[in-house]
VOBA-451557 format. One record per residue: residue in one letter; x, y, z of N, C-alpha, C in turn. Coordinates in steps of 0.05 Angstrom, whole numbers, plus 5000, padded with zeros to 4 digits. Atoms other than C-alpha are relative to their C-alpha. Layout:
N
aXYZXYZXYZ/...
//
This chain:
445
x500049824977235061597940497150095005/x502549974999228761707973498950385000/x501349715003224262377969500550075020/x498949904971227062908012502450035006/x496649984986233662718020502150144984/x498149765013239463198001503249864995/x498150115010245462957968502350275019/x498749775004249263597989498750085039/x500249904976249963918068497750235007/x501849855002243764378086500950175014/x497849704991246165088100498450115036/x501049924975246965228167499449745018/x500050204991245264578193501549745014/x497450254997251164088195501650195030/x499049934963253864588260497749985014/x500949924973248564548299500049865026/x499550184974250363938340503250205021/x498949814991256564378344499550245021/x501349744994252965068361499449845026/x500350164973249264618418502449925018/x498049944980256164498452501450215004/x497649824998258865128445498650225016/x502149914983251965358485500550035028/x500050134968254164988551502050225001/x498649854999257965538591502849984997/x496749984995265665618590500449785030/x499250154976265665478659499649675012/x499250364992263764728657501849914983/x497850125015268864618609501849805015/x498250164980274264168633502550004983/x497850025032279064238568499749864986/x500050055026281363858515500349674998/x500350324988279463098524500549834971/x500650295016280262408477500750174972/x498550035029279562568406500850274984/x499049685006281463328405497250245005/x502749854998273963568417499150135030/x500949864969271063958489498449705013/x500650304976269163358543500350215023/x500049824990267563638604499649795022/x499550154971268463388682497649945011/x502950044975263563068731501349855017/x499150154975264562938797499449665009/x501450205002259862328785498649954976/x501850105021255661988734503049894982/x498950215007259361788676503149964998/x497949964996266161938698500949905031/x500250064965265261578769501949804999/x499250144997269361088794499649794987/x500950355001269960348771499649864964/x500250005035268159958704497549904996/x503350045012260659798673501349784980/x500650225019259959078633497449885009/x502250195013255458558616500549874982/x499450225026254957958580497149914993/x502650075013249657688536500249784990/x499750215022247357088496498350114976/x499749865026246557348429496649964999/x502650105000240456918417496650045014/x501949984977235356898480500650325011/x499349764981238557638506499849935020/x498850044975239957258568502050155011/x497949914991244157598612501649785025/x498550184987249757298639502450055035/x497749744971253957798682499650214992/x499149645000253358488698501150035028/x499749934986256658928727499950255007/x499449875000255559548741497750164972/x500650045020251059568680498550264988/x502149735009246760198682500950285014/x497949754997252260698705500250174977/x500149885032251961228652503050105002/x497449945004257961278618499950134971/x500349765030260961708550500749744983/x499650285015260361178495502450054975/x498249935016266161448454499749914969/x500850105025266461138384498349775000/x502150195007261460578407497150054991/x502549815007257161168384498949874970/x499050185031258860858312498449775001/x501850165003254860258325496550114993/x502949895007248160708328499650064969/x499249965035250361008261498749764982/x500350195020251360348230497349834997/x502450174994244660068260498650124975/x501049765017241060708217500749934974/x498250095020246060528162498449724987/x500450185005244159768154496149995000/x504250035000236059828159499850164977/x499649725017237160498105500749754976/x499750285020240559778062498549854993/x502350215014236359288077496450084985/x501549935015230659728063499950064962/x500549955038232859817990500950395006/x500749694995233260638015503850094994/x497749965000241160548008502149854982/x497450265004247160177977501950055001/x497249924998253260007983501850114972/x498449845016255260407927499950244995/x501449594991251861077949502750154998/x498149844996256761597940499050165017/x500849834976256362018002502850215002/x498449715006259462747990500450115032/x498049854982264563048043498750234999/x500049724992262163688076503350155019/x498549784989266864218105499649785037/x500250114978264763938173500549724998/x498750295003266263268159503849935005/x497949905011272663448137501850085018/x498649864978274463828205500049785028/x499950214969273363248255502149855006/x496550074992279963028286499049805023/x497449965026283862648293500549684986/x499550315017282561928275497550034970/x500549965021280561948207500949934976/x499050145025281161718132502250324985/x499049735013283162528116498950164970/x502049965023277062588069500250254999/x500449725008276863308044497150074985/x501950035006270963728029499450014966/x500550075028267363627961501249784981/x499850245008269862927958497849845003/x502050274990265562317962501349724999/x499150244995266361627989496649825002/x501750114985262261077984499149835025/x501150094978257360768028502149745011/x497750264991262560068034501850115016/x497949914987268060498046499550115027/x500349884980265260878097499349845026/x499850304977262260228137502749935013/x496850144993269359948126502050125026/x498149704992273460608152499450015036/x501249944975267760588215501449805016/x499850194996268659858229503149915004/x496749974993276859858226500850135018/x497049794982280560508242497950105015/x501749824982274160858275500250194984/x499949745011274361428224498150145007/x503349814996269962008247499750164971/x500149815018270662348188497949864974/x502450085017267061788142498549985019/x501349974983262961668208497550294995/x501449775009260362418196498450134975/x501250115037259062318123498549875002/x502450195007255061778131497650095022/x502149834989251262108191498850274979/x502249735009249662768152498449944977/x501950125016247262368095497249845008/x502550114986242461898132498350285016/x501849874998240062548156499650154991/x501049835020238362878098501650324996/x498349715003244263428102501550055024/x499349864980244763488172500749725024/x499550194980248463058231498450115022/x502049934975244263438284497449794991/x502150195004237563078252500549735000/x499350285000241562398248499849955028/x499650034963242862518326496949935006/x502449974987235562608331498949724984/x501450345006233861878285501649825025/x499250134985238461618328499749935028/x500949864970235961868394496849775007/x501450105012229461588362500549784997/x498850345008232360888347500349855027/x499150124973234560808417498449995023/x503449974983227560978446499149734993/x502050195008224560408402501149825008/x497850304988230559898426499150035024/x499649914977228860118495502150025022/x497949864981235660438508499550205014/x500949834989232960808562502250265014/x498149834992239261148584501450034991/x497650015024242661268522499350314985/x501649645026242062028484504050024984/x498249975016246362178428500250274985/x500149665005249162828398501349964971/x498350025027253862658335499149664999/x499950325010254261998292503349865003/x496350104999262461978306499849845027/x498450054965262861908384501250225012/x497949704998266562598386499750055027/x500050034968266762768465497050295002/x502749745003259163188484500349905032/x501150034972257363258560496749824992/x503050015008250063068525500249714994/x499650235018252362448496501249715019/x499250174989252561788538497749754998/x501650234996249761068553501049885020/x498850144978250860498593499949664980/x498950304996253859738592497449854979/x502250105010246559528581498150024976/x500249905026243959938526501749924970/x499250105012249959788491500249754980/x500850275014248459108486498049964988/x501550005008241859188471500450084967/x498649865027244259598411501649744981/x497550195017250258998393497949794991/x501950195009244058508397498650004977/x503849885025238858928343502349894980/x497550005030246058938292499849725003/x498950265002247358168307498249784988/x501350165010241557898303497650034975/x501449915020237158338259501550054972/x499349895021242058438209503349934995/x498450175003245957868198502250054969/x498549985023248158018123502550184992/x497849875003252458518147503050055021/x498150044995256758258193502649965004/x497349985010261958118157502050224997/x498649725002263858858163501550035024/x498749914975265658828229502749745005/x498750175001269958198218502550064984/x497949975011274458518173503250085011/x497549864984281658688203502050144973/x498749845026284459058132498450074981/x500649995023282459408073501350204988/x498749795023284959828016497950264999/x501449735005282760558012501550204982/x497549745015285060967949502249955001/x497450215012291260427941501849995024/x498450004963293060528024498749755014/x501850294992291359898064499350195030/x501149964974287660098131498849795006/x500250244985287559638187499149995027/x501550094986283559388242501150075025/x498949994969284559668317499449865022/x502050264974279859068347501549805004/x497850265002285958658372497949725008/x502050144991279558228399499249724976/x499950145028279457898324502349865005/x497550175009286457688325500449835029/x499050124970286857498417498349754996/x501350144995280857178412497949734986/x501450125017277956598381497349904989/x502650045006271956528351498350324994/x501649674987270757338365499750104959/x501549945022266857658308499350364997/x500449775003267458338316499550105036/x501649825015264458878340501450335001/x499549804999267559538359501250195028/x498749944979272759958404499550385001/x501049745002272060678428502650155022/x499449944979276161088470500350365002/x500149694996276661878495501149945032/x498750024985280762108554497249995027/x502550034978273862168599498649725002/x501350225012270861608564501649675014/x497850284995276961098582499949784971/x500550135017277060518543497249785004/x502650074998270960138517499949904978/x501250235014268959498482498249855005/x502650135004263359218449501549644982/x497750225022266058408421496449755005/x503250265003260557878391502249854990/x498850135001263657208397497949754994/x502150325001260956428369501949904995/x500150225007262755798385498249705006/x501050224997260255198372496650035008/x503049925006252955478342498750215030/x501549964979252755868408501450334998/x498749755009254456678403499050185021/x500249734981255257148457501750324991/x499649775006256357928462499750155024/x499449844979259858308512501150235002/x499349754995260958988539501050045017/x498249824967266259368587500250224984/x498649705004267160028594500150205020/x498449934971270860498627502149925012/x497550174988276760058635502850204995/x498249744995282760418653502650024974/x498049985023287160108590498749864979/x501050235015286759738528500249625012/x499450294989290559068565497149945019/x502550184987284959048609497150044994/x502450025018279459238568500249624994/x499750255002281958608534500049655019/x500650284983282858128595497249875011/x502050004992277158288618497449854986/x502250165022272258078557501749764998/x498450395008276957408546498649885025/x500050194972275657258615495549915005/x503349924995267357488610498849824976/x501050195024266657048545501449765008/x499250244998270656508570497649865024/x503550124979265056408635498350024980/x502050055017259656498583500749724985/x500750295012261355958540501449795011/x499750244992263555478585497449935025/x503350104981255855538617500150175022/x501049724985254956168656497149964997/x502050055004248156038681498450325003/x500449725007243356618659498650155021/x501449804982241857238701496750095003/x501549894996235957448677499550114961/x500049975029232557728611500950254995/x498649825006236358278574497650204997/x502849825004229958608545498649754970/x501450105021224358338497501350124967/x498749965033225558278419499050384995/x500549814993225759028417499950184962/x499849915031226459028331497349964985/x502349915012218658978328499050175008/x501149764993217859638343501250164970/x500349815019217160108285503450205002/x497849845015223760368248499650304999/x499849615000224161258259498750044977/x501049885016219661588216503050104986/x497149835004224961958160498150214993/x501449764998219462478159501350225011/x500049824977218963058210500349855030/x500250124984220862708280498450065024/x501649764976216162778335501449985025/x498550044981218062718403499249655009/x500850344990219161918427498449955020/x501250064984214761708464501249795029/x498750054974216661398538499649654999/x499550285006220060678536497749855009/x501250124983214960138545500749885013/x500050054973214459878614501949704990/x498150324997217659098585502350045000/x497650005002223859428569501950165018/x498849904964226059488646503250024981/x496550054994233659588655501449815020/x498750114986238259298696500150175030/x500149894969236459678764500649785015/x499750204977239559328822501449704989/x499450235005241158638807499449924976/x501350035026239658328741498249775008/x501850204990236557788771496850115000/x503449865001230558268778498650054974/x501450005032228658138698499249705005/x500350265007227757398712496850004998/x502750005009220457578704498550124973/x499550005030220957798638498249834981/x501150185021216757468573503349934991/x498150045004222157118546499450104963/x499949965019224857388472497949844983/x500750185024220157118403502049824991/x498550215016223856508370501450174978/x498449905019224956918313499650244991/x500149795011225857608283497750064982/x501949945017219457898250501850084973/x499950095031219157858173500350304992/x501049635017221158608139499749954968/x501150005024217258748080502250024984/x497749815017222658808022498549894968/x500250105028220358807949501149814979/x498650155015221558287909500150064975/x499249855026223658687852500049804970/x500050205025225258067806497349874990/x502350125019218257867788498050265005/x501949725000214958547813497249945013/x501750144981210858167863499550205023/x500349874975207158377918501449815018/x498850264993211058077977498349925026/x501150114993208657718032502549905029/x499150154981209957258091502749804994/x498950375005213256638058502750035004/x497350174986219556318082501649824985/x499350245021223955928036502349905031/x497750224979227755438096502449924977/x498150115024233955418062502249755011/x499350284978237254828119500650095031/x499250144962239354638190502349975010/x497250015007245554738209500649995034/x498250084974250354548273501950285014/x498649744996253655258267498450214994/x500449655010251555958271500850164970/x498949845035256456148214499049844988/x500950175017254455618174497150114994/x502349985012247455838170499150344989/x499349714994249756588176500649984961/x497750005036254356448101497249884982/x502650035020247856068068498550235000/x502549925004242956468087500650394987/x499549745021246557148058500749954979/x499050105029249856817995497149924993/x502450075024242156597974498950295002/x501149745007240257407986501750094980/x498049885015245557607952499349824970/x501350095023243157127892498350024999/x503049945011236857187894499050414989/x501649825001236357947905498050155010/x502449834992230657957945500349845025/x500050164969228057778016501750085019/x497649854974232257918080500549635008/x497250184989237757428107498949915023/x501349934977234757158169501449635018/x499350264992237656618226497749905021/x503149954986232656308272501349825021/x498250204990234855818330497149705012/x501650225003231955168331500749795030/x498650284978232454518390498349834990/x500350185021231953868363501549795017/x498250174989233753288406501750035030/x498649924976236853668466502850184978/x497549985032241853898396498550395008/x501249655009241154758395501850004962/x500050105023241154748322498750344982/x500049715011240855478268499449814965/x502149975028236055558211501150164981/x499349695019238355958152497650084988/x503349925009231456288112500850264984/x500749725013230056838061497550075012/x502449844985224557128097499050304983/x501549855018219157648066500249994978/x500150115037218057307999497150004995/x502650065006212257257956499949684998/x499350285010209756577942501249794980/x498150105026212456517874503350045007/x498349944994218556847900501349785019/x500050154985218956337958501149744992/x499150305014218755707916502550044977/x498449955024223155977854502849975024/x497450024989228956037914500049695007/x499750174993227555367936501149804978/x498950075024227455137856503749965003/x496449955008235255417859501049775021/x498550184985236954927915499749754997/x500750185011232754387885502349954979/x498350095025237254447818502749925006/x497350134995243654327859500149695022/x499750284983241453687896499750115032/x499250004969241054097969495750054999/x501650064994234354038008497650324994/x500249694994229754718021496849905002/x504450024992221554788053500050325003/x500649714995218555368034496949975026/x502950094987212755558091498550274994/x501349815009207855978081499050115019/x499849874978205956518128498449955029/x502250094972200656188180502549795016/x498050134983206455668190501750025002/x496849944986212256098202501549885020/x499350094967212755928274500149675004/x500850344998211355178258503149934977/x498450045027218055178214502049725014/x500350284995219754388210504050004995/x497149935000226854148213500649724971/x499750135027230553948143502249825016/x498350095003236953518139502750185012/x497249774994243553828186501449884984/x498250035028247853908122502150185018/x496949994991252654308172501949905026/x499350124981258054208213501950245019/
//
């Protein structure tokens, strides 16, 4: 646990995202909306008529369809994806794990009404709490794992998060809790969203598998998966459902086939059935060649991770990471995305190396998952390095790299050693020829 951070709720602190709604007068109230919390009326904005989507290609952040895209709307539990973004960088940095016990406050404890029914001066860990997010929507681990990531307090998480979505250039996105809970303060849009589903999908591949789960056991109870999007649809890979009576319903769903992976958003739809038709129908044009709108925004994950300092105030999105004003067609001037995800430093603990650039190419593969399942099963053995996919063309062939990325050079070759000793191929490169990374043997299919 790094210096600073508080195992335990900081007094006084954990209400103040509270205290802040309980500021706004009586009279905009509107009553008692979605998940038992104050939501409050507007004649317009994100309670207007109609529904906000978008579709993406995972890869390029091509856009493929919008509609509607930069309507601000209440992001209900797709709030929970910001969380987990905070969550998974807090991992891969080494600053977390999944076996963190993260202690139940009083306020945790009181957030209704979807929930595990954590009590306070319990703890859950960090897995469970992912799990709990990623299934039933629990706000209650949701709030746990926010007031931990912010050192005691979910108001300061609101504010990394706020912070997070500056550096993505979610320009029309502000956040008040880490649940979703219903805030007049608290909204995004279509576009942001994705931007958001893109940083999790593609920056931070090793933990996908969380959002893929449809069951797990908690304390000898099975809790199960509300993303019918897993079971309708095939190939779909997650990501996450939200709903509040202002809010409507609202889905985020990352889908691959056939090495090719899109990620679409509606929201605002008036039920779950057509939440659902709606993305079947928005991923079925995408992958049968939806030609692209326009660019989503530049790789927006080489911009500097939130101080966990003192936060200052964010500074004002830069100018590349337009929105979707007007047509989307109006990005087709856009730099197009980097090839591949910049390299994060991670210690390579097992030889106590400084680390570096180097690249162990671990193969070439025909599928997304396929290079998705290598390239976390050799982090997960090795220990060190980050998980990383890259996308390659080869022939007119679109073709996925698996790689441990940020290795030292000893570190680099010793992973390649391990794939040497089982007969499979592997090029380590070393950091001038990242970008020059050569193509091995497609070992998948």
């Amino acid at each position: 646990m790094k210096a600073g951070r508080h195992r335990g709720v900081l007094p006084g602190l954990a209400g103040l995202c509270l205290a802040a709604l309980a500021a706004i007068p009586v009279s905009a109230r509107a009553g008692n909306y979605g998940y038992g919390g104050n939501a409050y009326a507007a004649a317009e904005g994100p309670t207007s008529p109609g529904v906000s989507s978008i579709l993406i290609d995972a890869q390029t952040g091509a856009v493929l369809s919008a509609r509607g895209a930069d309507v601000e709307r209440y992001p209900a539990s797709l709030t929970k994806l910001m969380t987990l973004d905070l969550a998974f960088q807090e991992l891969q940095d080494g600053q977390l794990s999944l076996d963190t016990r993260l202690p139940v406050s009083y306020h945790a404890q009181s957030v209704e009404p979807v929930k595990l029914g954590l009590l306070a001066g319990q703890t859950i860990s960090v897995r469970d709490a992912i799990l709990a997010m990623t299934t039933m929507s629990a706000n209650d681990a949701a709030t746990a794992l926010g007031e931990y990531l912010g050192g005691g307090s979910e108001a300061r998480c609101a504010q990394m998060m706020n912070a997070r979505a500056q550096a993505l250039g979610m320009t029309r996105t502000h956040f008040m809790n880490a649940s979703g809970l219903p805030s007049a303060a608290q909204y995004t849009t279509a576009h942001d969203m994705a931007i958001l589903a893109r940083d999790i999908v593609v920056h931070y591949p090793q933990f996908q598998s969380f959002f893929e789960v449809t069951s797990f056991e908690f304390r000898g109870t099975p809790v199960y998966s509300n993303n019918l999007m897993l079971k309708l649809y095939p190939g779909a890979t997650g990501m996450k459902t939200g709903f509040t009576d202002l809010a409507m319903f609202n889905l985020v769903t990352s889908a691959e086939r056939n090495g090719h992976e899109l990620i679409g958003v509606v929201l605002h739809e008036p039920g779950w059935g057509a939440s659902y038709r709606q993305m079947t129908a928005m991923l079925n044009r995408g992958f049968a060649g939806a030609p692209a709108q326009g660019v989503l925004v530049a790789d927006a994950a080489a911009l500097p991770f939130p101080p966990h300092g003192p936060l200052p105030v964010p500074p004002p999105a830069p100018q590349e990471y337009a929105t979707l004003a007007g047509a989307p067609a109006a990005l087709s001037g856009l730099p197009p995305p980097p090839p591949a995800a910049p390299v994060e430093r991670v210690a390579d603990r097992a030889q106590g190396e400084e680390v570096g650039g180097w690249v162990a190419q671990l193969g070439v593969f025909s599928r997304i998952s396929s290079a998705r399942s290598v390239a976390i099963n050799m982090r997960r053995l090795r220990g060190v390095g980050v998980a990383r996919i890259t996308r390659l063309q080869h022939d007119g062939r679109i073709l996925w790299s698996a790689q441990l990325a940020g290795l030292s050079d000893h570190a680099a070759h010793k992973t390649c050693d391990v794939l040497f000793a089982r007969g499979d191929s592997c090029l380590v490169l070393p950091p001038p020829a990242d970008h020059l990374a050569m193509l091995t043997e497609d070992s998948g299919t």
